[in-house]
N, C-alpha and C positions, 0 to 999 in steps of 0.2 A: 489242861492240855495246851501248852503254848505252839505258837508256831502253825503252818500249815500241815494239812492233815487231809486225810477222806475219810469220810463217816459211810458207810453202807456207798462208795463210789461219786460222793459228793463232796465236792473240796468244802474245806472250813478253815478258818484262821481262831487259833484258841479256841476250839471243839465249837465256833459255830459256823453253820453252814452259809454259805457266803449267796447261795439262791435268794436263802430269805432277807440276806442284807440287800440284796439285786432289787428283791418284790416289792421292800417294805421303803428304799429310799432311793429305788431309780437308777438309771444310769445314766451316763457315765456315773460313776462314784470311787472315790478314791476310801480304804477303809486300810485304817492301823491298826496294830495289835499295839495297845501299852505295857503288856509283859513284854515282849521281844525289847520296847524302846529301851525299859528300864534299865535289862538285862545288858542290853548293849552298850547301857552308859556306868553302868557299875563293873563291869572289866576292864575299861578304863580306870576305873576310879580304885579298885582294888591292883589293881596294878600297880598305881604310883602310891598305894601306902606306903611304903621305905622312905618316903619321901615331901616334904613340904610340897603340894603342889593346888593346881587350881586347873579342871577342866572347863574349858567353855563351849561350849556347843556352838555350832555355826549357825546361825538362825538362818542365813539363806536356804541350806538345803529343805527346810520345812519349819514354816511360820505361824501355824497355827496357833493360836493362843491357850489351846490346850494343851497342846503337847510342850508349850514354852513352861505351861504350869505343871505339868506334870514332871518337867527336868529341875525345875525351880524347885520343888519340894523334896528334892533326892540333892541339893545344895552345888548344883551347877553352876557354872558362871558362862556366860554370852557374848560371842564375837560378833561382833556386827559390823554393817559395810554401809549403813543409810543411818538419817534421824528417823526415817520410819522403824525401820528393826529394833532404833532402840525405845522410841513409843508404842509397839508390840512387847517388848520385852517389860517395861514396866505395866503396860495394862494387863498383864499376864500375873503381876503377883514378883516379878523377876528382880533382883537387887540390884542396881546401879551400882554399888560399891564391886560389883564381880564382873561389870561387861568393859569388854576392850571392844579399840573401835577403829578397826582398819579401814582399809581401801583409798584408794591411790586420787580421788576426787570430792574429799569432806570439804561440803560449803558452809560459808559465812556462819549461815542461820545453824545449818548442823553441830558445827565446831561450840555455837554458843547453846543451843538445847542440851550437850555434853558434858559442857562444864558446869551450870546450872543444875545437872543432874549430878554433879560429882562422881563421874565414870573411877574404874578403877584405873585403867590409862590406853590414852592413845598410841595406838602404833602407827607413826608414822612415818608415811613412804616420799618424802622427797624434801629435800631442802628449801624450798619454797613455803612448805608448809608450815614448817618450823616458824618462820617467819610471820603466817597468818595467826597460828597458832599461838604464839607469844605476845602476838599484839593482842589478840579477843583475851587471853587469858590476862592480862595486863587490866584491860577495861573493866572484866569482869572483876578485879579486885582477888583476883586467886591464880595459884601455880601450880599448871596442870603437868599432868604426873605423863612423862613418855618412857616409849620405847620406840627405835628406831628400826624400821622393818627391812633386812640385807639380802639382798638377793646374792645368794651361794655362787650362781653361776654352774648350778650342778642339775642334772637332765635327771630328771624323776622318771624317765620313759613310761611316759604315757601316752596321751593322744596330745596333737600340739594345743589344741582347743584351749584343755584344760592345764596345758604347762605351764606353772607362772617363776620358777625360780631360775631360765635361762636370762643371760646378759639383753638377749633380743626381745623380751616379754618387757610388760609395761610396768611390770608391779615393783616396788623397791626402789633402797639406793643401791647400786652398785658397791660390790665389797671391796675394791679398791676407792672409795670413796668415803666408804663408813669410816675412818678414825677422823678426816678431818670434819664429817657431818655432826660426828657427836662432840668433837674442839668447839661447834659453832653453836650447840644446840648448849653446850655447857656455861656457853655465856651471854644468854640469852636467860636473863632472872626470873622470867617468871614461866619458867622450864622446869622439871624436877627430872633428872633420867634415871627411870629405873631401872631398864631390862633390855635385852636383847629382843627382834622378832624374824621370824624366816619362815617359810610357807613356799614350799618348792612346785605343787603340783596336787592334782584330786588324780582319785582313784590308781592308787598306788600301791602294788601290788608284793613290791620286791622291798624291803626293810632295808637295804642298803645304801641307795642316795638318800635317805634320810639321816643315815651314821653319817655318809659322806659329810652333809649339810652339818649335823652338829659337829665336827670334828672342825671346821669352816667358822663356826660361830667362837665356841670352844678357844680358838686363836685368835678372833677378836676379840673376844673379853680378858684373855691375860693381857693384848696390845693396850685396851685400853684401861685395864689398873695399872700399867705402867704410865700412862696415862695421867692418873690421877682420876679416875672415871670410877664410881664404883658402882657397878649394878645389885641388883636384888632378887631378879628371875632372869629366865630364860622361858619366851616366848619360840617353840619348835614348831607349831601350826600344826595340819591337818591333814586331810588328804588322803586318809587311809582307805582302801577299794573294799568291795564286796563282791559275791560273785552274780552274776550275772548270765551266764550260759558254763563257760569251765573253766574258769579262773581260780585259782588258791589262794583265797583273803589271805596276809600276813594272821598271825595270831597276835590278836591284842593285847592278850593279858601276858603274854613271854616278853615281846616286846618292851612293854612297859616297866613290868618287873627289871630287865637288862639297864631300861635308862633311866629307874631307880638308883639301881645300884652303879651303876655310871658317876651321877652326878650329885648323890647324897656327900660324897667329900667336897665338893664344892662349895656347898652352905648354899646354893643358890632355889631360889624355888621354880619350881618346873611346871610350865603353860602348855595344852594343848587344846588343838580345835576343833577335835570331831565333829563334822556333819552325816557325811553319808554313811559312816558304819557307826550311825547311833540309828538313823530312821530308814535307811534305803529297804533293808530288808525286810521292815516290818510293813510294808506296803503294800497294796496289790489297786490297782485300777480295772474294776469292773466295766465291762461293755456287754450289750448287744448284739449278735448280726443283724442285720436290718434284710439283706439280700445276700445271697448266692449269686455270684456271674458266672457264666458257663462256657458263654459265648464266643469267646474271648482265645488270646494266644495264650494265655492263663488265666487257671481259676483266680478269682476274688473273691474275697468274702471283706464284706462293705460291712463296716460295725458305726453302733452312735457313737464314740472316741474316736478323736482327734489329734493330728498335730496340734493342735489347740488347746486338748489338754495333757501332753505327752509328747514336746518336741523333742524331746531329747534321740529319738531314732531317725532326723529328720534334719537334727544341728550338728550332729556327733559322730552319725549313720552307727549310732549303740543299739546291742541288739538286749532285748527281754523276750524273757520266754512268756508262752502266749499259752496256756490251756483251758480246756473245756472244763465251769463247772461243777459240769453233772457232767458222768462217763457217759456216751454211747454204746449201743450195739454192731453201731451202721461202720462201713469198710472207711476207713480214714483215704482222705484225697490229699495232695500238695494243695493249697493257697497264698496267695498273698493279702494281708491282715492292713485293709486300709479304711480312710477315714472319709466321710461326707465332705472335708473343706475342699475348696476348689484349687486345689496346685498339685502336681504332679509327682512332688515330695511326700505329700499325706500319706504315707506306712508306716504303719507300725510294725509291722513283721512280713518277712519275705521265705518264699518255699517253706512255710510249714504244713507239717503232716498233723492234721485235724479231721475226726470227726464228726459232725456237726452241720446242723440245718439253720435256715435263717430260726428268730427268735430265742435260740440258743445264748446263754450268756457264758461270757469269756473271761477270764480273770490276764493279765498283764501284771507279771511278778517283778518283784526287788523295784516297785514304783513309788515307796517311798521318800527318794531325796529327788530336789529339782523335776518334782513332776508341777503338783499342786501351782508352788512358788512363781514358776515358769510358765505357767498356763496363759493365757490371752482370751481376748473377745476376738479372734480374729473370723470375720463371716458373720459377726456380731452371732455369737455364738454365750448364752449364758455360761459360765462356769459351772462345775461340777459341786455337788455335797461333799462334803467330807466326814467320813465314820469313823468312830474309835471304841475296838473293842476291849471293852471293862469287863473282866470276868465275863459273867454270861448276861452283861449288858451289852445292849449296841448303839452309843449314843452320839448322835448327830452335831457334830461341834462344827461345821461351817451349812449353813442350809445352801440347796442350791442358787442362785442367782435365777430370776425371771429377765424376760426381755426389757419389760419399763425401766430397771434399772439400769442396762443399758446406757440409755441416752439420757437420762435422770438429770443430768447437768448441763447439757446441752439446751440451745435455744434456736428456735426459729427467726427468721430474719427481725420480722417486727417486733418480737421481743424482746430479742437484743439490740433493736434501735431504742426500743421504749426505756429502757435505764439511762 
């Protein structure tokens, strides 16, 4: 049984009951289901059968080194935005020859852990980089393979947070600047350009600024085979939403199939970068109540989670639905669904109808992308386990964090005069 469920009035994720995930490894705890991940990343991947193509998984949304191994063996490829993601990526079992490696601030040491690793190719986002990047690549004795990442200038309408393909957003070069970026990047030797890259926005609900966007790219790659430019993919990004309270996910698999058959005449090979509707859904963030407030101009109900470990209703004001484990009897009240840290932000959810006593535990749905990842010490606050359900296994792939760890690195005065 994939998927959330109630068993005899008891939620479960893939037929198990999420209580005894709750008893047996604590909360907070963040718990996957790896059927839904699978599921989620092979509708993708049957989708662009018609088609030469390479999915990469965004490793920001969720970094787990299981779940990087568990996309790794179904032949994923990994977008990444640090040298840490892609030292996750490789300790994960992950092939270097499949991860691209975006974002708009790749340092010195990054740039060279990359090439060393022989990446499949950089996207990169500014003319400046080009420049660092040709020099490391030069030292290093090899010629690293790019794509240069354009910002469409097209409004994915979503929240601005998360917009990144406006002219006003950080990420990119500008598409009136791409033909003469990739003039500069093509004489520059120890360069190799192979592709297009664009990445408009997260949680993207409507398919059309995406056509927009390739239709955008689409026009700079015949500019520049006029050119003399010839590329070999097309790098389209990610983005793609899930629901979350009443939202209607694009369908992935029509999608895909559509820009199969788009761009199979092309001979080009087709890149994309799912994060969140590979892992968001299969998520849930277990909590506690701890108390009931009564007192009050409204109820509260005070849980052990966090903005801490769930900023995202807090950075985003994004709402997740909030239910009760185990059903009650008792007459449901309105509450507001907040956390122990000390700022006045800390909610997780506002006016919900719950019934439910302190000790009660709570599930927080579609918590799988940008929960874990996003997490903090903040209040010096250990992090959360993290669980993943294998068939009618439930096996603990991140343990929790204790306090020593903490400050584990840290030093008191005399002992850090003492070195």
């Amino acid at each position: 049984m994939s998927g959330l469920s109630r068993i005899a009035g008891e939620l479960a994720l893939d037929g198990m009951k999420l209580s005894e995930v709750a008893r047996k490894f604590g909360t907070p705890c963040y718990v996957y289901s790896r059927s839904m991940i699978e599921s989620a990343y092979r509708e993708f991947d049957r989708g662009l059968a018609g088609v030469d193509h390479l999915v990469c998984y965004a490793v920001k949304a969720n970094s787990n080194l299981a779940i990087l191994d568990l996309l790794a063996r179904l032949g994923a490829g990994f977008d990444i935005v640090s040298g840490g993601e892609l030292a996750r990526v490789r300790a994960a079992g992950g092939r270097a020859d499949r991860v691209i490696f975006s974002g708009v601030g790749k340092s010195q040491s990054e740039i060279e852990a990359a090439l060393a690793a022989d990446i499949h190719c950089f996207n990169v986002e500014s003319e400046p980089e080009l420049e660092r990047l040709d020099a490391a690549a030069g030292k290093a004795g090899k010629r690293a393979t790019v794509s240069l990442r354009i910002n469409p200038d097209v409004d994915a309408r979503t929240h601005p947070y998360i917009s990144t393909g406006l002219a006003s957003n950080k990420f990119g070069i500008p598409f009136g600047r791409a033909r003469d970026a990739y003039r500069r990047a093509a004489s520059l030797s120890n360069l190799r350009i192979a592709g297009i890259g664009c990445h408009i926005g997260s949680q993207i609900l409507d398919t059309g600024p995406l056509d927009e966007a390739l239709d955008r790219v689409l026009e700079l790659a015949r500019e520049l085979a006029a050119d003399g430019i010839k590329l070999e993919h097309l790098d389209l990004g990610g983005g793609f939403g899930i629901r979350y309270r009443d939202e209607e996910p694009p369908d992935i698999g029509a999608y895909c199939r559509r820009l199969a058959e788009r761009l199979k005449p092309t001979g080009y090979r087709v890149m994309l970068e799912p994060g969140r509707s590979i892992v968001g859904a299969a998520g849930v963030l277990l909590t506690r109540v701890e108390y009931l407030k009564l007192d009050k101009a409204k109820r509260f109900a005070v849980v052990d989670a966090s903005m801490s470990e769930l900023i995202r209703p807090a950075l985003y004001e994004s709402w997740h639905e909030i239910v009760p484990v185990a059903g009650r009897g008792a007459r449901a009240e309105t509450y507001d669904i907040v956390g122990p840290v000390c700022e006045s932000s800390d909610v997780l959810g506002t006016d919900r109808s719950l019934a439910v006593e302190a000790g009660d535990f709570l599930a927080i749905l579609a918590a799988g992308a940008y929960g874990m990842t996003m997490a903090s010490n903040y209040n010096s606050r250990p992090r959360p386990a993290e669980v993943l359900i294998d068939g009618d296994r439930a096996l603990e792939i991140r343990s929790r964090e204790d306090v020593a760890s903490l400050f584990a690195l840290e030093k008191r005065i005399d002992d850090a005069a003492a070195r």
